[in-house]
C-alpha positions as CSV (number, residue, x, y, z in Angstrom):
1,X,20.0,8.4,-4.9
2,X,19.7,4.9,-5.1
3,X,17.4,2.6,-7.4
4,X,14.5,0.7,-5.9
5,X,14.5,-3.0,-7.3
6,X,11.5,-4.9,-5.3
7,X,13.1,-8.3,-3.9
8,X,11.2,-11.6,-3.5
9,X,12.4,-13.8,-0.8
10,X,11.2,-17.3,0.7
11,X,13.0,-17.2,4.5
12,X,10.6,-18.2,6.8
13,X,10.6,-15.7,10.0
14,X,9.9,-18.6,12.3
15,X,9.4,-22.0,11.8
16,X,6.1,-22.8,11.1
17,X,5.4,-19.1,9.7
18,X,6.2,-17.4,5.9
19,X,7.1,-14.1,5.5
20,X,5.9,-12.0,2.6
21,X,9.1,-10.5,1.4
22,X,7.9,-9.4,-1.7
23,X,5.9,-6.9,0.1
24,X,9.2,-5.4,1.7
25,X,11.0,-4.4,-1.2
26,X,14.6,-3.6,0.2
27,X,16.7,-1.3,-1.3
28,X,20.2,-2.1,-2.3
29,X,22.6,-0.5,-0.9
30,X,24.8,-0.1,-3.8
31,X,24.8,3.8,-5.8
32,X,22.8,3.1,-8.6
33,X,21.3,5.6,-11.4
34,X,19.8,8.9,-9.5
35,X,16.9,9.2,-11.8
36,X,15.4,5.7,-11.3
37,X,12.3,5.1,-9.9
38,X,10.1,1.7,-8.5
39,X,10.4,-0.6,-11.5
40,X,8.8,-3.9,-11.7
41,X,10.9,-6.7,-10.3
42,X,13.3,-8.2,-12.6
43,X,12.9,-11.5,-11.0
44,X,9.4,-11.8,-12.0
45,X,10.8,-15.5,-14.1
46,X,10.8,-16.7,-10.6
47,X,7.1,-16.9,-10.5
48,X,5.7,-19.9,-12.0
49,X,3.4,-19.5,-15.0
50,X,-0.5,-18.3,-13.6
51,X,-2.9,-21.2,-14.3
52,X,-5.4,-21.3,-16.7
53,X,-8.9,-20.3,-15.1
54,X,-11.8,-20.3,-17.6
55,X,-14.6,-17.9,-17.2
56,X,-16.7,-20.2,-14.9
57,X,-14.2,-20.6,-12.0
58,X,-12.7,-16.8,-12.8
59,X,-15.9,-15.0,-11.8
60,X,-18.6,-17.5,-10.9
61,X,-20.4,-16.6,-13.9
62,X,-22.4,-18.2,-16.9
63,X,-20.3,-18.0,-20.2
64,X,-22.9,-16.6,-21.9
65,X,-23.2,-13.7,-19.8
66,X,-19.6,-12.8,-21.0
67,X,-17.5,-11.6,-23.9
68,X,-15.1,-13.6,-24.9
69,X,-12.0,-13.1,-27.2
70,X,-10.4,-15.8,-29.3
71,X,-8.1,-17.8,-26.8
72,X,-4.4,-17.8,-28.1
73,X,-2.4,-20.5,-26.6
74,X,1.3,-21.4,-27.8
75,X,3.6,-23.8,-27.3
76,X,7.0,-23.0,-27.2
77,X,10.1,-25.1,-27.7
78,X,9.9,-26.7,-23.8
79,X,6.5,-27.6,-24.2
80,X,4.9,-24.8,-21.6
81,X,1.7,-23.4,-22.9
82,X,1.1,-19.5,-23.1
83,X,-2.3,-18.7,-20.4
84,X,-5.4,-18.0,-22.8
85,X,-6.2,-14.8,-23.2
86,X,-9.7,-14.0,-21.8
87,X,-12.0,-10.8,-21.8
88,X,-14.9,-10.3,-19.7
89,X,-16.8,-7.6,-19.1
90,X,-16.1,-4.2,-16.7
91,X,-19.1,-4.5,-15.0
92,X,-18.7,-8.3,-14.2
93,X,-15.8,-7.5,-12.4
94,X,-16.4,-4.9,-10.8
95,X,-19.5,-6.6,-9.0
96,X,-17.3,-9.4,-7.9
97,X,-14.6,-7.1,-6.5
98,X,-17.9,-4.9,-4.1
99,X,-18.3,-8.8,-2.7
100,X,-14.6,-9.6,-2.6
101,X,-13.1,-9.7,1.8
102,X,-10.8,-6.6,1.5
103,X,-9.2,-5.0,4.3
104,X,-6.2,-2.1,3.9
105,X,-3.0,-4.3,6.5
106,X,-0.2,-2.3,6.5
107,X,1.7,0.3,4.5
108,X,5.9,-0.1,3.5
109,X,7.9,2.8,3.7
110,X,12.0,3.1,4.5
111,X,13.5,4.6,7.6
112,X,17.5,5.2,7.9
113,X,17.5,4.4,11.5
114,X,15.4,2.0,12.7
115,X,15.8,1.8,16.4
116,X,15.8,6.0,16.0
117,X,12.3,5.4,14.3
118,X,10.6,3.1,16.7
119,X,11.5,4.9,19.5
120,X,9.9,8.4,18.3
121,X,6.6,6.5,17.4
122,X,6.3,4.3,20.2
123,X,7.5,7.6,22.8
124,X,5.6,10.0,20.7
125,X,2.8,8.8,19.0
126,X,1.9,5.8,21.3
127,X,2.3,3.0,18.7
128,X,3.3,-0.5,20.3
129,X,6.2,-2.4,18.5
130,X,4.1,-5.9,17.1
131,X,7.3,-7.4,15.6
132,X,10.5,-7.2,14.0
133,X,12.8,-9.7,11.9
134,X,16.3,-9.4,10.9
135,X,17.1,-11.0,7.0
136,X,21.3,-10.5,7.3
137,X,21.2,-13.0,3.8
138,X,19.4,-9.9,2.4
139,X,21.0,-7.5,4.6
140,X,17.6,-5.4,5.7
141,X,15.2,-5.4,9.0
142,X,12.0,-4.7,9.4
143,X,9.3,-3.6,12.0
144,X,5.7,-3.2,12.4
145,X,4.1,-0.9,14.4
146,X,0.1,0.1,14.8
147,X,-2.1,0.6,18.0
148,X,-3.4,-3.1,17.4
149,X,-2.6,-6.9,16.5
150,X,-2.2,-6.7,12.6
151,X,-5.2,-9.2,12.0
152,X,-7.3,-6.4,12.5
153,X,-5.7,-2.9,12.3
154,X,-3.6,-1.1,10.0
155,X,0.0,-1.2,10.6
156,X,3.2,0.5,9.5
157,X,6.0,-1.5,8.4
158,X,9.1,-0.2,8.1
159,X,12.1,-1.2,6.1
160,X,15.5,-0.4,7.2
161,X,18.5,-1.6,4.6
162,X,21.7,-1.8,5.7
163,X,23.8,0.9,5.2
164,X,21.6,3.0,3.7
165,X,20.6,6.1,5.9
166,X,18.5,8.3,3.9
167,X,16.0,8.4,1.5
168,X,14.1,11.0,-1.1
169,X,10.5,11.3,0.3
170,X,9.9,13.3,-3.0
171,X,6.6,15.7,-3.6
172,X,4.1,12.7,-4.2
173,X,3.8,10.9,-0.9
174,X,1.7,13.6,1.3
175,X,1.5,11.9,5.0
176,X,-0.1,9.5,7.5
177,X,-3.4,10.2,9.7
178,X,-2.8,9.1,13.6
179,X,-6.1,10.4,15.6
180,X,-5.9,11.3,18.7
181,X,-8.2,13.1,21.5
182,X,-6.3,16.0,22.0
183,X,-4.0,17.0,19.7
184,X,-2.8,20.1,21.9
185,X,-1.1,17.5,24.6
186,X,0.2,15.4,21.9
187,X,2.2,17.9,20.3
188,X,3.3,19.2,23.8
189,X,4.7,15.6,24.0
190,X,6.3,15.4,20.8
191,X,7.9,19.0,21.4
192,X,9.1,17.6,25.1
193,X,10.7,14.7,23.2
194,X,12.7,16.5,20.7
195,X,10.1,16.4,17.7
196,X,9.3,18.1,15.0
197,X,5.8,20.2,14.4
198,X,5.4,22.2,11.7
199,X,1.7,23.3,12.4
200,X,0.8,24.3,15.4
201,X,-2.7,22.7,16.6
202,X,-5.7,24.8,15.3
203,X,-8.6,24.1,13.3
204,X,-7.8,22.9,9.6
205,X,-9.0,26.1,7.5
206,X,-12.4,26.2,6.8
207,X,-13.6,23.7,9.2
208,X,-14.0,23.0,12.8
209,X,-11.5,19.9,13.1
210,X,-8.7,20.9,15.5
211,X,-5.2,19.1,13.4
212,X,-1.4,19.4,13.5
213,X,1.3,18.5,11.8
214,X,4.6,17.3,12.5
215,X,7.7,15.5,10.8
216,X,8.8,12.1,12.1
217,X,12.8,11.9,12.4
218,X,13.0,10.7,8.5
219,X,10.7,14.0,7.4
220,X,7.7,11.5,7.0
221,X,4.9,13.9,7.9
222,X,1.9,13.2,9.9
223,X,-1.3,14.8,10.5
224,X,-3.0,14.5,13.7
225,X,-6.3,15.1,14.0
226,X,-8.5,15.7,17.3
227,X,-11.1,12.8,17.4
228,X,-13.1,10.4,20.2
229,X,-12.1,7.4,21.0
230,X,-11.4,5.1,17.7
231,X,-10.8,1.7,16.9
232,X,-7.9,3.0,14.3
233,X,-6.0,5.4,15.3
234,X,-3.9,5.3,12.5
235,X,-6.6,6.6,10.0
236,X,-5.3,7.8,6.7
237,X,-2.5,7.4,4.3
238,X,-2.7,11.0,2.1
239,X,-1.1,10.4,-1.8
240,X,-1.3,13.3,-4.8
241,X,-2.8,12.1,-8.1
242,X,-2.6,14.0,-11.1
243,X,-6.3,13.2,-12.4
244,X,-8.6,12.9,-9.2
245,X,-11.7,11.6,-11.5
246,X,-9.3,8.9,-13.1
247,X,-8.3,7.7,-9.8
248,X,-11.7,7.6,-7.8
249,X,-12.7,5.7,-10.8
250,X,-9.6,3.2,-10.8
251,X,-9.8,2.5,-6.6
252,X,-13.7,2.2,-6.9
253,X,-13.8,-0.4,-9.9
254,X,-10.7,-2.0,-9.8
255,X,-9.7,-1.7,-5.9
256,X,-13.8,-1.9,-4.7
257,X,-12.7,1.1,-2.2
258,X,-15.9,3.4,-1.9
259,X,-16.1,7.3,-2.2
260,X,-16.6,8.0,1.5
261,X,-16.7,12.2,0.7
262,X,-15.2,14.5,-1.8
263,X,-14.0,17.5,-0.9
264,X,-13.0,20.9,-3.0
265,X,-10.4,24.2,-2.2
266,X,-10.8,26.6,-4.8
267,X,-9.2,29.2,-2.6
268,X,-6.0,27.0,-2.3
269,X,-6.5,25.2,-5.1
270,X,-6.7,22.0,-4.6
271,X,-9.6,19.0,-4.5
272,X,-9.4,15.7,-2.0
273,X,-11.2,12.7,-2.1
274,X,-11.4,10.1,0.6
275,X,-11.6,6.2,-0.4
276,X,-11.9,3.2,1.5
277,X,-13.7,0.0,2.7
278,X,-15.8,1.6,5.6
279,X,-16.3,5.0,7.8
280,X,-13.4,7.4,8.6
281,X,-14.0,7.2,11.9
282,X,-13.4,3.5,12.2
283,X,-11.3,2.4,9.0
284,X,-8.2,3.6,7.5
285,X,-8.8,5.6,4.5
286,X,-7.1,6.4,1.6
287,X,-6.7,10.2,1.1
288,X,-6.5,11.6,-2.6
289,X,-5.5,14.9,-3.3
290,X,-5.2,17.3,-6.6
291,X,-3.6,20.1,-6.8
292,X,-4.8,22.3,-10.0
293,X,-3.1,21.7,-13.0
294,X,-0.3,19.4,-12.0
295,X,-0.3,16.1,-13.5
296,X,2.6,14.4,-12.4
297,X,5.1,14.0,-9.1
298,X,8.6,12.4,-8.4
299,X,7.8,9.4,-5.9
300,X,11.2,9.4,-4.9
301,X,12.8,5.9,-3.4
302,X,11.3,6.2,0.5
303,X,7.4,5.1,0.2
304,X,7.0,1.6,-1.1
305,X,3.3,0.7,-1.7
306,X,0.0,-0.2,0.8
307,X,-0.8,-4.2,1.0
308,X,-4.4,-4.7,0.7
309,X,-6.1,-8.3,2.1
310,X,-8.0,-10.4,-0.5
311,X,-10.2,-14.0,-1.6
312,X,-8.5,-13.9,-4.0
313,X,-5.5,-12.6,-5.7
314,X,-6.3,-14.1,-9.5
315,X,-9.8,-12.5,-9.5
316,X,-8.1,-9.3,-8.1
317,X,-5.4,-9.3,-10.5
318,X,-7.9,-9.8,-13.5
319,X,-9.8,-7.0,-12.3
320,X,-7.1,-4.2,-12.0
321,X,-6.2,-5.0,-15.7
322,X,-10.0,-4.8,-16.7
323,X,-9.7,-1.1,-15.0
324,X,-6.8,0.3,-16.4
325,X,-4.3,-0.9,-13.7
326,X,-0.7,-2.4,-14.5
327,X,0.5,-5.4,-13.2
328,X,4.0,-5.6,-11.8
329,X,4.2,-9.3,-10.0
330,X,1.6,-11.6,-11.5
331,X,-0.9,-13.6,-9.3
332,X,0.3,-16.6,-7.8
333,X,2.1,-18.2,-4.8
334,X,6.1,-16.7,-3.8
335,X,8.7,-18.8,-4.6
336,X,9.5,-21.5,-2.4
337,X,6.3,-21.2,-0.2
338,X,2.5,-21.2,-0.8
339,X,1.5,-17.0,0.0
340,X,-0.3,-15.6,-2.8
341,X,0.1,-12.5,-3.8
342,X,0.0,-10.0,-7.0
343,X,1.1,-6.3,-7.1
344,X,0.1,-3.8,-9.8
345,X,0.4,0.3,-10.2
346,X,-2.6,2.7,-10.4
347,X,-2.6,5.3,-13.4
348,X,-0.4,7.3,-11.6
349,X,2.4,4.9,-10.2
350,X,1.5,4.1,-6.6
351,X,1.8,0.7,-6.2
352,X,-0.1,-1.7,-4.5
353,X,0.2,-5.5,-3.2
354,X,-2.5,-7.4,-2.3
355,X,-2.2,-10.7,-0.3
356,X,-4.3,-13.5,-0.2
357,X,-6.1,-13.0,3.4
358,X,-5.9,-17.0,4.5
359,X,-1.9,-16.9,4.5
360,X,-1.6,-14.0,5.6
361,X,-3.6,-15.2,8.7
362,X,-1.3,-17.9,8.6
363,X,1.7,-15.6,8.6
364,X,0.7,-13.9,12.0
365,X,0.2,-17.2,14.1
């Protein structure tokens, strides 16, 4: 198995145009340690040093409203000056972050065969192919695929790096949501085309929601699930978290996701809880699930992370450390061009980027 290191690049996909490639995080094709898992990018040097914002201009709020901790600034040898260290309250941020713009864009994942991939979702599960780019400097493509223009639905971008033809999935990623009005002719189509289902349509157990599964040519899994006519078809991304409290807590304070329903399975054992920025039935959602008593899953190297729109990425990233989150690319612009972004990891791992939403509306003209 092969180490993920996250990658930052500055080509530009067309000429007036950025690309976030920090977002793509390609995977080397090079045998590297087996048991190595997504680590924070080594090239995090690159970015420059995060500028000083006092409490005023961090969160719009009067100084005496918040608590403050001694600043500590240093000089070193160069001259460059240490950002002060700041505290404000939990509940400060968290009331900026309900009013912050956010919108859930696209999720990464890797694929070993990328033409293979976009023709079983495009055949199969009626996605349209929005764009692709080639990087040969870096030696990886990527494509994005959704049922709309990306400045307004969710989209799946995948990663192909050269060379590299398979990937470990592992037992944390769960699957993506596509609904659909009948699931019974959809799997009849993915069957006719050579795919994979592994549950027959029926209703989920317990309930009255007619679903399926089936395995995309990568053993990505996906659930369909019988619904009218929706403005996202693409609907959930499903992860496993080994405290569901802890986590509702994390995406509600630090993300500003709401608990849309909660949901438990004592006969099988498990609990789910679904988080996002609007209804299920016309937003993406984030699905949580627990199983009893396990804390703890091997992400694997195939998922990458979810890229989440924001004002602003230095108010986000203050946030996420308020609420227990860990920072793995400090706010500020990509080397080389002006898109802001930060990326962090929840309490159990799953990583996140969040873009700044101006460039990335200048990135899709």
């Amino acid at each position: 198995m092969a180490r993920i290191v996250p990658m930052f690049n500055a080509t530009s996909f067309s000429s007036n145009s950025v690309r976030l490639a920090a977002l793509h995080a390609p995977l080397s094709s090079s045998a590297l340690a087996p048991a190595a898992r997504f680590a924070p990018s080594p090239r995090s040097d690159l970015c420059s040093a995060p500028r000083a914002i006092n409490h005023e201009q961090l969160f719009g709020m009067k100084t005496s409203r918040l608590m403050r901790k001694a600043n500590c600034i240093k000089a070193n040898a160069s001259g460059n000056m240490a950002q002060a260290s700041i505290t404000i309250s939990e509940e400060e941020a968290f009331e900026w972050v309900k009013k912050d713009n956010r919108r859930m864009l696209h999720v990464v994942y890797r694929v070993g065969d990328l033409e293979r991939t976009i023709k079983f979702y495009t055949e199969c599960l009626g996605m349209k192919l929005l764009r692709k780019r080639d990087i040969p400097e870096e030696k990886y493509t990527n494509a994005f695929l959704g049922y709309g223009p990306e400045d307004s639905h969710f989209v799946v971008e995948l990663t192909y790096n050269y060379g590299v033809d398979q990937y470990d999935i592992g037992g944390g990623f769960g699957h993506f949501g596509i609904a659909v009005e009948d699931v019974a002719k959809t799997v009849d189509l993915i069957k006719a085309k050579g795919g994979k289902v592994t549950r027959e349509p029926g209703p989920v157990k317990g309930g009255k929601t007619v679903i399926a599964f089936i395995e995309d040519p990568d053993g990505y899994k996906f659930e369909l699930l019988e619904r009218g006519p929706t403005p996202e078809p693409l609907c959930q991304v499903m992860l496993r978290v080994g405290d569901l409290d802890r986590s509702i807590n994390f995406h509600e304070k630090a993300f500003g996701m709401e608990l849309l329903r909660k949901r438990d399975n004592p006969e099988y054992k498990y609990t789910v809880a679904m988080m996002g920025y609007g209804p299920e039935d016309k937003n993406t959602v984030l699905e949580l699930t627990y199983n009893y008593g396990v804390t703890e899953y091997d992400k694997g190297n195939a998922y990458a992370q979810i890229a989440i729109g924001t004002d602003d990425v230095y108010k986000t990233a203050e946030a996420i450390k308020l609420h227990g989150g860990k920072i793995t690319r400090e706010p500020g612009p990509l080397p080389g061009i002006n898109t802001k972004i930060t990326a962090c990891l929840d309490p159990d791992g799953w990583k996140t980027v969040f873009v700044d939403n101006i460039d990335f509306a200048k990135e899709l003209e």
